[in-house]
BAKOL-760985 format. One record per residue (C-alpha): residue number from 1; x, y, z; residue in one letter. Coordinates in Angstrom, 3 decimals, always signed. Layout:
BEGIN
 num        x        y        z residuo
 NUM        X        Y        Z       A
...
This chain:
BEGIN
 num        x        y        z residuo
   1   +1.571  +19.896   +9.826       X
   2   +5.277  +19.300  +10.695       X
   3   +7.326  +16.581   +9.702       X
   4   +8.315  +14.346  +12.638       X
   5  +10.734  +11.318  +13.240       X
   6   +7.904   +8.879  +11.300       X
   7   +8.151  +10.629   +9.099       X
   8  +12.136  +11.736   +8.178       X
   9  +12.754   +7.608   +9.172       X
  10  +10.173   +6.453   +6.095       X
  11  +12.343   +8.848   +4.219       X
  12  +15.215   +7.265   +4.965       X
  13  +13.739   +4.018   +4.338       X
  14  +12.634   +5.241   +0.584       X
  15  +16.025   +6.113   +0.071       X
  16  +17.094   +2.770   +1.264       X
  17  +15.071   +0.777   -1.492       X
  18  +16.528   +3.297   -3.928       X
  19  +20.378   +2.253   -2.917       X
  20  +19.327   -1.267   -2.909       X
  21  +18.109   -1.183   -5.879       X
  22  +20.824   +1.200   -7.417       X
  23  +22.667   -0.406  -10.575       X
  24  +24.827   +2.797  -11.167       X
  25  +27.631   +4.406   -8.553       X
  26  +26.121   +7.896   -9.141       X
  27  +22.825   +7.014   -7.790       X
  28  +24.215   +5.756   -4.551       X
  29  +26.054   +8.385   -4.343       X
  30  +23.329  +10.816   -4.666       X
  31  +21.297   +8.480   -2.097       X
  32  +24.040   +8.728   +0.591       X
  33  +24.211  +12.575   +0.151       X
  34  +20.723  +12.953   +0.982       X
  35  +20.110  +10.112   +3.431       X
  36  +23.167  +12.033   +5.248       X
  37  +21.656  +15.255   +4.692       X
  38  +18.367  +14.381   +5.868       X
  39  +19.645  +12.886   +9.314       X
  40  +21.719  +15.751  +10.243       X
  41  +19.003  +17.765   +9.675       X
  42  +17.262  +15.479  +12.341       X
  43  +19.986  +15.617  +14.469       X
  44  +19.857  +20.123  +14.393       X
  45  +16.196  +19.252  +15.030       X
  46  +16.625  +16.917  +18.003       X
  47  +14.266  +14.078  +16.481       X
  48  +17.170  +11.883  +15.530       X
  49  +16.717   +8.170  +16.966       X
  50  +18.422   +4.918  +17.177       X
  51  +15.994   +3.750  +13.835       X
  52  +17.490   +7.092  +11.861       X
  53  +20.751   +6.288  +12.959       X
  54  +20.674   +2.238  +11.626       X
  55  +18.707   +3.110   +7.892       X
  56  +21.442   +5.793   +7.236       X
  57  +24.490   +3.290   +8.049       X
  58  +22.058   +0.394   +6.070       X
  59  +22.100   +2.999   +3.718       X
  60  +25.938   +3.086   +3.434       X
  61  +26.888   -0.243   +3.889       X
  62  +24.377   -1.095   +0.711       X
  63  +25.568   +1.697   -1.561       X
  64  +28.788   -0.543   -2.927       X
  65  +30.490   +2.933   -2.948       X
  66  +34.587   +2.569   -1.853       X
  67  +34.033   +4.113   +1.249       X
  68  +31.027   +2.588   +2.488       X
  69  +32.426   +0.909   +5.500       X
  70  +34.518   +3.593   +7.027       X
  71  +31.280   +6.139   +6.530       X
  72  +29.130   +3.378   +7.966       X
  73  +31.476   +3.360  +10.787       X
  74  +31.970   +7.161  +11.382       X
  75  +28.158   +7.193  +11.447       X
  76  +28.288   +4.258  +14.170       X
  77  +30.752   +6.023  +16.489       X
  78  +28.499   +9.491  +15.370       X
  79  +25.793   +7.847  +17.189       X
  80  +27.714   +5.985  +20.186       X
  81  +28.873   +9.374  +20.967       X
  82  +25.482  +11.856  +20.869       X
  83  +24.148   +8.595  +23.151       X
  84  +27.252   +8.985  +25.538       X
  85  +26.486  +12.820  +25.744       X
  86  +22.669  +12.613  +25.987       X
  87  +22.259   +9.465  +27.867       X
  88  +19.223   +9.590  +25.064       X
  89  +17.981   +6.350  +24.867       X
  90  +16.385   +7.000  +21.553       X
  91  +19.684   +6.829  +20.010       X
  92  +21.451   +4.074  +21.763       X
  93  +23.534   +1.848  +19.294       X
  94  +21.689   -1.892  +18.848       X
  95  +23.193   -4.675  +17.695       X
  96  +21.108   -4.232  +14.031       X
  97  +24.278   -0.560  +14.601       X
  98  +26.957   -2.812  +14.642       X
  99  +25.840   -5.685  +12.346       X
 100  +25.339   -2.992   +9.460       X
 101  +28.941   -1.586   +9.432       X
 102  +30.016   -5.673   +9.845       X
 103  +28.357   -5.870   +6.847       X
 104  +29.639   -2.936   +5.188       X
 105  +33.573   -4.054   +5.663       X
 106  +32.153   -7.809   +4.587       X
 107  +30.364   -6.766   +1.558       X
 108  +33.033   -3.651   +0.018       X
 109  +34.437   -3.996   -2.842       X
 110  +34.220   -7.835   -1.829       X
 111  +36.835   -9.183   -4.773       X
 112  +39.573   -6.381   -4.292       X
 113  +43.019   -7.141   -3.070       X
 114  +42.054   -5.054   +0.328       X
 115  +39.860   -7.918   +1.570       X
 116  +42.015   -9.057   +4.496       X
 117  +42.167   -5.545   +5.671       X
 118  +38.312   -5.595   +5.404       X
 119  +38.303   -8.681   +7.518       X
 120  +40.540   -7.419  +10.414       X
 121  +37.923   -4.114  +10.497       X
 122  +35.513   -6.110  +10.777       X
 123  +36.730   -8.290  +13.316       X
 124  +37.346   -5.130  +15.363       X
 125  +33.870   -3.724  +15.200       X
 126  +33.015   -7.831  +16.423       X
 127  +35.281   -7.345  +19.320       X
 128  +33.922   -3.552  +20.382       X
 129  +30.542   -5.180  +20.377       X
 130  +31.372   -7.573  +22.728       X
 131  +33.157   -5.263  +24.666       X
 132  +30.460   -2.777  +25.136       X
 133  +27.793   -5.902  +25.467       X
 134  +30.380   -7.694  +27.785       X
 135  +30.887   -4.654  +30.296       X
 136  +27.284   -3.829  +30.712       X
 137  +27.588   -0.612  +29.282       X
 138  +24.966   -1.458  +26.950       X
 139  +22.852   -4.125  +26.830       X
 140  +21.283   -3.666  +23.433       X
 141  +24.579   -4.388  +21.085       X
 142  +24.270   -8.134  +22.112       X
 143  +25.957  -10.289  +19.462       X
 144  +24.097  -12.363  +16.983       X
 145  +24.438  -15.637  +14.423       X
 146  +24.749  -11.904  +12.040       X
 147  +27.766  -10.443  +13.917       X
């Protein structure tokens, strides 16, 4: 029996419970290494999908590491690009893409002096969404009450 996308994707999900439920820095970091791990290991396997894709960025943008946000982001544009290349549909960004690096730059280090910065990023990911969504380019990354 070989492991497929079900099965790599309720991996990921595991390891999302774990970062949720992380109270120490280490943990999430070990979390992130494997969750990232894991999916590029999908991705050299060509079972990679648009679920994968959204648990590992989830994955970031709950791990209250520093860099959460911009990973979650290189992860998003990661995926934006392997769907321009592939015209896969089984990775095309969703709005549930989006939302979780919005999240990430909302919910980073919330209380630091770096949360206007935060707020502009995330502005900008608002306004590629609606970009993208606006032009027709892609029809699933319509904004929500989330975004």
């Amino acid at each position: 029996i070989e492991a497929n996308s079900i099965t790599w994707n309720t991996l990921l999900r595991c390891l999302l419970k774990e970062v949720k439920e992380a109270r120490d820095k280490s943990v999430s970091e070990e979390k992130v290494e494997d969750a990232e791990s894991i999916i590029a290991n999908m991705e050299d396997l060509g079972i990679v999908n648009t679920i994968s894709y959204n648990t590992v960025i989830s994955i970031l943008s709950k791990s209250k590491l520093p860099d959460a946000a911009e990973k979650s982001e290189v992860w998003l544009n990661r995926m934006i690009d392997q769907f321009a290349k592939t015209g896969n549909e089984n990775i095309q960004p969703d709005t549930c893409s989006f939302n979780s690096v919005i999240h990430a730059y909302a919910n980073t280090n919330r209380f630091s002096a770096g949360a206007p910065q935060r707020a502009k990023m995330a502005e900008r990911v608002v306004k590629r969404m609606e970009k993208v969504f606006q032009s027709g380019e892609n029809d699933q990354v319509k904004p929500d009450v989330v975004s």
